[in-house]
MMTF fields as JSON, N, C-alpha, C and O atoms, coordinates in Angstrom:
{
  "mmtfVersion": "1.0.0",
  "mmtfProducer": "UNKNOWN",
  "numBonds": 427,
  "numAtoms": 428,
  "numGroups": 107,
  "numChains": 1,
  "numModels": 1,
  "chainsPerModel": [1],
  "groupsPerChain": [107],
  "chainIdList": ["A"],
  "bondAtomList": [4, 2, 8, 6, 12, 10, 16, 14, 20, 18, 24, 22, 28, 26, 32, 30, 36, 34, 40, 38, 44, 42, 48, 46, 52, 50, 56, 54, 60, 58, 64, 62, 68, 66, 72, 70, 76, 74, 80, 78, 84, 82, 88, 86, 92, 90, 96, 94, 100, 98, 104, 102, 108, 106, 112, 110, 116, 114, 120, 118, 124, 122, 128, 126, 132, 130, 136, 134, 140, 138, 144, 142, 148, 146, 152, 150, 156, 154, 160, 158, 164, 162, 168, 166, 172, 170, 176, 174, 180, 178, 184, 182, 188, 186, 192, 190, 196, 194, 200, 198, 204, 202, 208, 206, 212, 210, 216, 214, 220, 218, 224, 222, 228, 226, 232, 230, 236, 234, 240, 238, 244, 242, 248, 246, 252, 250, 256, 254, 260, 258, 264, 262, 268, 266, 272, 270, 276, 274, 280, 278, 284, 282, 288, 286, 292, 290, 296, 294, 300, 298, 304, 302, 308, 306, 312, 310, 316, 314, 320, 318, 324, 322, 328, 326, 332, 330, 336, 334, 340, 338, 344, 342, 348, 346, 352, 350, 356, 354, 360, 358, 364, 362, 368, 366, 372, 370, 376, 374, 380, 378, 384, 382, 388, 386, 392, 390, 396, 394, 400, 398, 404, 402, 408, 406, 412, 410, 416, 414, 420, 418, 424, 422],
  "bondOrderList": [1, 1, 1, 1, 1, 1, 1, 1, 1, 1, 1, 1, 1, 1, 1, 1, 1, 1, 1, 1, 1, 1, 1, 1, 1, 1, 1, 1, 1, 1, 1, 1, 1, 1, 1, 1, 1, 1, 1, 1, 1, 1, 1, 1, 1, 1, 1, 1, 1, 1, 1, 1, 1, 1, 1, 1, 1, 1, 1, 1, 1, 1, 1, 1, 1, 1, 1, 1, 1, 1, 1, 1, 1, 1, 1, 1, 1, 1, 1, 1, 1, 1, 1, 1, 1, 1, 1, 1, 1, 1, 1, 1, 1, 1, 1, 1, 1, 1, 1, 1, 1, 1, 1, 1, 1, 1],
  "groupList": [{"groupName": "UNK", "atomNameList": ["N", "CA", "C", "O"], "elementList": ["N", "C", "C", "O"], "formalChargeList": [0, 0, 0, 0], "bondAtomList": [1, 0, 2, 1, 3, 2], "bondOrderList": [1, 1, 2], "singleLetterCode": "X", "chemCompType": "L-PEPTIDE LINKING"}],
  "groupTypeList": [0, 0, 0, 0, 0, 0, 0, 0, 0, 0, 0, 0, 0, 0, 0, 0, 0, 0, 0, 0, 0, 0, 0, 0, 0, 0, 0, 0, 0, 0, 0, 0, 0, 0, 0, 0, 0, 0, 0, 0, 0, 0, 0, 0, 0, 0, 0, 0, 0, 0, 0, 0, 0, 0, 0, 0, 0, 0, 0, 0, 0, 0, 0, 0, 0, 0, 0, 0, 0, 0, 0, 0, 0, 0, 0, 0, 0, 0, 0, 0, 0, 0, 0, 0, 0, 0, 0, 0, 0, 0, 0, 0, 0, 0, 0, 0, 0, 0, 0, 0, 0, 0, 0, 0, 0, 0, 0],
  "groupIdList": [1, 2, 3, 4, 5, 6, 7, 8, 9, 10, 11, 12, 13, 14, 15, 16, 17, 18, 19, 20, 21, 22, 23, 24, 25, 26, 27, 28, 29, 30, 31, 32, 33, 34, 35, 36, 37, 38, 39, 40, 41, 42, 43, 44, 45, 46, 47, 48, 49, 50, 51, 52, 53, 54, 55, 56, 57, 58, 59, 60, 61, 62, 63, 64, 65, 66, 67, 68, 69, 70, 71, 72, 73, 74, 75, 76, 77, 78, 79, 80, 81, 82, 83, 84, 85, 86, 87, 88, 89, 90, 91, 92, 93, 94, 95, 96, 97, 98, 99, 100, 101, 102, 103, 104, 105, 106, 107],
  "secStructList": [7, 3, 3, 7, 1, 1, 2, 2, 2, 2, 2, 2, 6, 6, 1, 1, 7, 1, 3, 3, 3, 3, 3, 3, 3, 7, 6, 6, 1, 2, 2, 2, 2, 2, 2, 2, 2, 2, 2, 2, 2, 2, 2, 2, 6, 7, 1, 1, 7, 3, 3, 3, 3, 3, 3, 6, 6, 6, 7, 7, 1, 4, 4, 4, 4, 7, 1, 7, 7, 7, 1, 1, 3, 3, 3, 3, 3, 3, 1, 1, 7, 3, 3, 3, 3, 3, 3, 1, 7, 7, 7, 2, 2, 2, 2, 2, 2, 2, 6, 1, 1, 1, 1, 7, 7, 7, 7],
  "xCoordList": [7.769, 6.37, 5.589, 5.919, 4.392, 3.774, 2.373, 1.953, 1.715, 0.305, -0.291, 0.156, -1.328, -2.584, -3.604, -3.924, -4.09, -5.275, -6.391, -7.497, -6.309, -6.987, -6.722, -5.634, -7.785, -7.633, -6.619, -5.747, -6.983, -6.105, -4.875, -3.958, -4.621, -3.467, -2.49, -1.513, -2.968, -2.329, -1.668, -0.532, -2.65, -2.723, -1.295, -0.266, -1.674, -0.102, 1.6, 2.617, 1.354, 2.442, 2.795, 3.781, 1.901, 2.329, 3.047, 3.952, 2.552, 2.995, 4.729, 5.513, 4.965, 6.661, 7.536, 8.676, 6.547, 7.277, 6.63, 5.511, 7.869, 8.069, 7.199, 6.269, 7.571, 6.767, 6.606, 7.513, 5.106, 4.314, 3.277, 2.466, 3.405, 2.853, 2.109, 2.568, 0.556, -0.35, -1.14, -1.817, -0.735, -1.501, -2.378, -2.158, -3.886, -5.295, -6.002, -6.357, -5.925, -6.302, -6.957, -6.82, -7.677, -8.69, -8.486, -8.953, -7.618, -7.147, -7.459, -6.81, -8.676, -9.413, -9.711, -10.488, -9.232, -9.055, -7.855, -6.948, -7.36, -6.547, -5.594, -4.375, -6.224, -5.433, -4.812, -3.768, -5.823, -5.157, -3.508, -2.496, -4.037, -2.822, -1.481, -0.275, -2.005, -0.758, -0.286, 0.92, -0.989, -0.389, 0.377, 1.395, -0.103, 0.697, 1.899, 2.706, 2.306, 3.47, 4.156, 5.359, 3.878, 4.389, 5.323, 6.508, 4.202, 5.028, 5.73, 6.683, 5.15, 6.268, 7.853, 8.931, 7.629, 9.027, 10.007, 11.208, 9.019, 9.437, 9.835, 10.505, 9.364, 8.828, 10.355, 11.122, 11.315, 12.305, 13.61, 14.545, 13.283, 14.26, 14.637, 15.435, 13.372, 12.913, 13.241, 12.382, 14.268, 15.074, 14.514, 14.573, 13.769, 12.663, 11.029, 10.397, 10.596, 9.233, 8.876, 9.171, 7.836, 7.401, 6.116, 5.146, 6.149, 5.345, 4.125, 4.525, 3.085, 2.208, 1.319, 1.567, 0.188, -0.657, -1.843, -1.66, -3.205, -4.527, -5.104, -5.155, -5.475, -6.91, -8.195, -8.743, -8.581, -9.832, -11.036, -11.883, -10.727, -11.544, -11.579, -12.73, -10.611, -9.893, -10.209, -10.704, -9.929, -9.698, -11.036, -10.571, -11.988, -12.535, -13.156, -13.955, -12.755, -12.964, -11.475, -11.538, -10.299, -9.128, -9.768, -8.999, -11.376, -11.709, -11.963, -12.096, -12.014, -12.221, -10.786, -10.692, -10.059, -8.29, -8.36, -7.561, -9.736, -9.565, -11.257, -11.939, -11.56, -13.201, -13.02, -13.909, -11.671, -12.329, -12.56, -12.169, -13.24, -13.532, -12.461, -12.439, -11.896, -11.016, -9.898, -9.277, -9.453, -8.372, -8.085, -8.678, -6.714, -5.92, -5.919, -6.454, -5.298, -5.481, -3.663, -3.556, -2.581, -1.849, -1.583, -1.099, -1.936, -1.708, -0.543, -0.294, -0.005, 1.382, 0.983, 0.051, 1.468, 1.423, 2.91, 4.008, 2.789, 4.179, 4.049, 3.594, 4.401, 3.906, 2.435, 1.663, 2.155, 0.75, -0.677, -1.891, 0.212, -0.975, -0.823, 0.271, -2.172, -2.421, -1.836, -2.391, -1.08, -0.527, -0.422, 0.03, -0.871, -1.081, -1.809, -1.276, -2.891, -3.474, -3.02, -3.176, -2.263, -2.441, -3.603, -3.983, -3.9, -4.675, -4.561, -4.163, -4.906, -4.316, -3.514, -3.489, -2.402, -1.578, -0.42, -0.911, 0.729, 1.806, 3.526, 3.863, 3.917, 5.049, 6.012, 6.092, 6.642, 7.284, 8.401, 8.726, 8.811, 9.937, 8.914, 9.217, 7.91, 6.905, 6.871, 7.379, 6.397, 5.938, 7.311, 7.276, 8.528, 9.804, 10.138, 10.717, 10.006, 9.827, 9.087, 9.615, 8.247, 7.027, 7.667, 7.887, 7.841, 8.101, 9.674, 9.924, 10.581, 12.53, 11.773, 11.208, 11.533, 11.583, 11.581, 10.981, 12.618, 12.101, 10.422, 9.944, 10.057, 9.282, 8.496, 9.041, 6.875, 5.853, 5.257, 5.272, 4.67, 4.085, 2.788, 2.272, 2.015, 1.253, 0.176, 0.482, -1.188, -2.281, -2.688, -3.553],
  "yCoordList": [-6.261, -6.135, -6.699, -7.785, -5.88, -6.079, -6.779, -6.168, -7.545, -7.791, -7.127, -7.209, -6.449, -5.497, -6.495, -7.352, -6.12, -7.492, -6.056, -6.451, -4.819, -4.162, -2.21, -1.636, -1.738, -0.508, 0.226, 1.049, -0.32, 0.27, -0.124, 0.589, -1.544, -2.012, -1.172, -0.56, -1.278, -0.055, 1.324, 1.753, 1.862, 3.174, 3.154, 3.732, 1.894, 1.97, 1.819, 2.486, 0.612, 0.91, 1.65, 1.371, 2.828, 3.847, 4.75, 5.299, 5.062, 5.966, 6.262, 5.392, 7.5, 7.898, 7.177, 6.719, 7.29, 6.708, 7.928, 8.384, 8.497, 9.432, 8.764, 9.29, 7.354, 7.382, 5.75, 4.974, 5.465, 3.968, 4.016, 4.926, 2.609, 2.421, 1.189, 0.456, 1.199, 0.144, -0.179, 0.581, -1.746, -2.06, -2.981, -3.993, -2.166, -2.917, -3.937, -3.707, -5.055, -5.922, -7.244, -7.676, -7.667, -9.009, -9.967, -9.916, -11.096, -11.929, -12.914, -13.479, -12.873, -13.452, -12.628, -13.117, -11.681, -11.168, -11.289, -10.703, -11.753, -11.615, -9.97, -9.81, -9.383, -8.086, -7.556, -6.95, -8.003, -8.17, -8.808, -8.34, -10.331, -11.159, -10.584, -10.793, -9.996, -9.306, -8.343, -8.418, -7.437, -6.134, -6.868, -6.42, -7.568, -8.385, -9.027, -8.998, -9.551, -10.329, -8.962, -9.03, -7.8, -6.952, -6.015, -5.748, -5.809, -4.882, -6.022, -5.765, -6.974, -8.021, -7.876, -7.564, -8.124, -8.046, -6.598, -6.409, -5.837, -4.254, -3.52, -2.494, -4.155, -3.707, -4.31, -3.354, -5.938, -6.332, -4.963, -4.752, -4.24, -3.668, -1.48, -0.554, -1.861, -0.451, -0.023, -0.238, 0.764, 1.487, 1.97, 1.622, 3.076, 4.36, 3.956, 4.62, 3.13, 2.57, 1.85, 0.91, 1.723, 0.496, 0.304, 1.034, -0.778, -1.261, -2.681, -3.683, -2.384, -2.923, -3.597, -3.317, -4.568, -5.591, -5.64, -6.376, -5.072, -5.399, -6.109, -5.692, -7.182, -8.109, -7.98, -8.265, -7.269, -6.722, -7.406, -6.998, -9.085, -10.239, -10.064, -10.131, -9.817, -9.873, -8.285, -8.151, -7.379, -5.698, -5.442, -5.087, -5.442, -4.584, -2.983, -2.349, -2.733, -1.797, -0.432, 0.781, -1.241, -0.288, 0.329, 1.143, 0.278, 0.98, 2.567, 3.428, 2.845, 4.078, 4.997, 6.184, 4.437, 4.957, 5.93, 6.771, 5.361, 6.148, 5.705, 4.717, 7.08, 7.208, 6.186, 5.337, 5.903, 4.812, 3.71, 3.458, 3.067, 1.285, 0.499, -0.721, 0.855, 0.185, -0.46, 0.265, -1.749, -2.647, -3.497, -3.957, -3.335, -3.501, -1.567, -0.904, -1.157, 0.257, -0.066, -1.171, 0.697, 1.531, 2.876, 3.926, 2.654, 4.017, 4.778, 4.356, 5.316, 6.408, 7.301, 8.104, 7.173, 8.103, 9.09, 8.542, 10.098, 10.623, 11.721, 12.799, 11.595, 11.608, 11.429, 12.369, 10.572, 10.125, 10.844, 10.802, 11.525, 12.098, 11.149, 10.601, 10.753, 10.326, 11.429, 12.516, 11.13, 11.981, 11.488, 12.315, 9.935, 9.472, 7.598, 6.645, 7.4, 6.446, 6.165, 6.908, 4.752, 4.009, 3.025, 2.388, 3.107, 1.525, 0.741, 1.294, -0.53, -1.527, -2.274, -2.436, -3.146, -3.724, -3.193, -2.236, -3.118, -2.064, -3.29, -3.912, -3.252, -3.905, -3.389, -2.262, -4.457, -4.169, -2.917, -2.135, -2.769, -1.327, -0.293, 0.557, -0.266, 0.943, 0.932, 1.811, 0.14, 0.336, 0.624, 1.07, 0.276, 0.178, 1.747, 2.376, 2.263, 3.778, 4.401, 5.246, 4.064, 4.867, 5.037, 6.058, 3.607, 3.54, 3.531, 2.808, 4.193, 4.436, 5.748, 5.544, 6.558, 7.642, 8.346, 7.903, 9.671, 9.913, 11.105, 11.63, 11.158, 12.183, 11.664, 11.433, 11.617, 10.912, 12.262, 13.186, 11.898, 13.061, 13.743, 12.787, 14.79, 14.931, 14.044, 13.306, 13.977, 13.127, 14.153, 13.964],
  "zCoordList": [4.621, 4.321, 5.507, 5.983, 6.083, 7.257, 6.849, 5.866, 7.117, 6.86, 7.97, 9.114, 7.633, 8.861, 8.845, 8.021, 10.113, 10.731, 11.017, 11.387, 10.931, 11.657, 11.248, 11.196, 11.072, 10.643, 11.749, 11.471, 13.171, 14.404, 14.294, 14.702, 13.621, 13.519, 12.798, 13.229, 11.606, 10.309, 10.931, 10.725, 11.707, 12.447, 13.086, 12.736, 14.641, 15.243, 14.246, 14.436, 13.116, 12.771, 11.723, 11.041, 11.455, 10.792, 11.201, 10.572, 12.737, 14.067, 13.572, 13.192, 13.69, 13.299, 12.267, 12.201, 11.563, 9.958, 9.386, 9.619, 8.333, 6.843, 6.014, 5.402, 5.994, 4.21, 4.593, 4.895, 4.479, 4.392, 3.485, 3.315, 2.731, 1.427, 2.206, 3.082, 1.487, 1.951, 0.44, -0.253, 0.213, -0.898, -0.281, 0.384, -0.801, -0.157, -1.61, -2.766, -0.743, -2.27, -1.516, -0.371, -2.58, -2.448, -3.372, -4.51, -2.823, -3.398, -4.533, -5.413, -4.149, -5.046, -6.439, -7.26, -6.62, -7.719, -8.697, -8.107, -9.912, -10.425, -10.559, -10.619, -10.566, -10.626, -9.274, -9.035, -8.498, -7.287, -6.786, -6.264, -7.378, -6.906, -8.172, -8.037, -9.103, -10.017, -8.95, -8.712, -8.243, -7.676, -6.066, -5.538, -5.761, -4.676, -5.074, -4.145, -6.008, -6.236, -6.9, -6.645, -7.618, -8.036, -6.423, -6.221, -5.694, -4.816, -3.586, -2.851, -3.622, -2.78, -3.599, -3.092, -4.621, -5.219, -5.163, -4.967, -5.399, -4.979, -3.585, -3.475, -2.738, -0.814, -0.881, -0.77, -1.066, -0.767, -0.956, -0.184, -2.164, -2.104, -1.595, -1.742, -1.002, -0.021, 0.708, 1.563, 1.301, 2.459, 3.462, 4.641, 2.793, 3.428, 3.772, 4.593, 3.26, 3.546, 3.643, 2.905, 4.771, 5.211, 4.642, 4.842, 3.875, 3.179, 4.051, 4.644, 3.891, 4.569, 3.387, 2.215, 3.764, 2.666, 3.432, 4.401, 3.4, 4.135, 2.821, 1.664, 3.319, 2.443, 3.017, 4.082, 1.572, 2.13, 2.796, 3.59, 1.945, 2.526, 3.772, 4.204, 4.733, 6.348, 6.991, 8.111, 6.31, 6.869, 5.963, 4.88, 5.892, 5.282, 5.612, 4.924, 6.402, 7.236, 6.906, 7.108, 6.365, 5.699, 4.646, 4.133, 3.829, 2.813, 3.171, 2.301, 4.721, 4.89, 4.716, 5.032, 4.33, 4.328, 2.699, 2.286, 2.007, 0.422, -0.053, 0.22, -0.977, -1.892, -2.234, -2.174, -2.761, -4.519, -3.767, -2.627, -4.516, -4.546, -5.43, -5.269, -6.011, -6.883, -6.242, -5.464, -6.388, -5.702, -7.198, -8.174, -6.601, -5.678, -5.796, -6.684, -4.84, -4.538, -3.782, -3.251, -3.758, -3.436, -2.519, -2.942, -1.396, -0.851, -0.498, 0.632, -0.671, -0.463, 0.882, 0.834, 1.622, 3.192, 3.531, 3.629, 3.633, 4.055, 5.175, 4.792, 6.577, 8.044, 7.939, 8.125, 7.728, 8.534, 7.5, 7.698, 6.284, 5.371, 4.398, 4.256, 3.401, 2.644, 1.198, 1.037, 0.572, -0.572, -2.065, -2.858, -2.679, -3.369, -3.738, -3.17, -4.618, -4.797, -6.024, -6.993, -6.044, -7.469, -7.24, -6.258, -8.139, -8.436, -9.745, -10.77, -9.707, -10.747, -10.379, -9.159, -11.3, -11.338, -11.844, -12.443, -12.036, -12.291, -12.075, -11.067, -12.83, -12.583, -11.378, -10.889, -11.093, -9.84, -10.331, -9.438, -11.279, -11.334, -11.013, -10.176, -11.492, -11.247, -9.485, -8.79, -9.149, -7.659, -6.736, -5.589, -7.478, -6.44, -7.01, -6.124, -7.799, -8.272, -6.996, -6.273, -6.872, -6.125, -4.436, -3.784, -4.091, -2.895, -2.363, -1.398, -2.872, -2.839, -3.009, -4.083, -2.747, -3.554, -1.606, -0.627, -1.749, -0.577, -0.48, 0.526, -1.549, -1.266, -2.924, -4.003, -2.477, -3.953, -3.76, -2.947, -5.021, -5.799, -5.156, -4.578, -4.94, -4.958, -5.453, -6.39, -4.93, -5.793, -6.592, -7.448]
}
């Protein structure tokens, strides 16, 4: 799991990766810190994706990556396209579902 300091940051280490998952969240939110300890626990057991963490307190500028306003937010990328948004909190089997998978769902 990568922490992003920077929308450019995100950008470079997305560069020639299949499939990167970015959960954008503000800590100071409880649902937040649920969806952070959820996909920390999930990201450990991930083969295929690189899983990244922007705080929005810090990146706020990663909100142009998706419409919604809603965080903690989930993004699913597969070459460099945006292809699915969770948002909420979600137990870690859910999110380790999402992100093992070689290929997510359509949004």
């Amino acid at each position: 799991m990568q922490n992003i300091s920077s929308l450019t940051d995100f950008m470079r280490k997305m560069e020639g990766r299949n499939h990167v998952a970015l959960l954008i969240h503000n800590p100071e939110k409880e649902s937040s810190r649920c969806a952070f300890r959820s996909i920390t626990e999930a990201s450990f057991l991930s083969q295929n994706t690189l899983v990244c963490i922007a705080d929005l307190t810090q990146v706020s500028e990663i909100r142009t990556l998706h419409e919604s306003d809603g965080e903690p937010a989930l993004l699913l990328f597969e070459n460099g396209e945006l292809v699915q948004i969770v948002e909420g909190c979600h137990e870690s089997d859910y999110f380790k579902a999402l992100i093992n998978h070689d290929s997510v769902a359509s949004k």
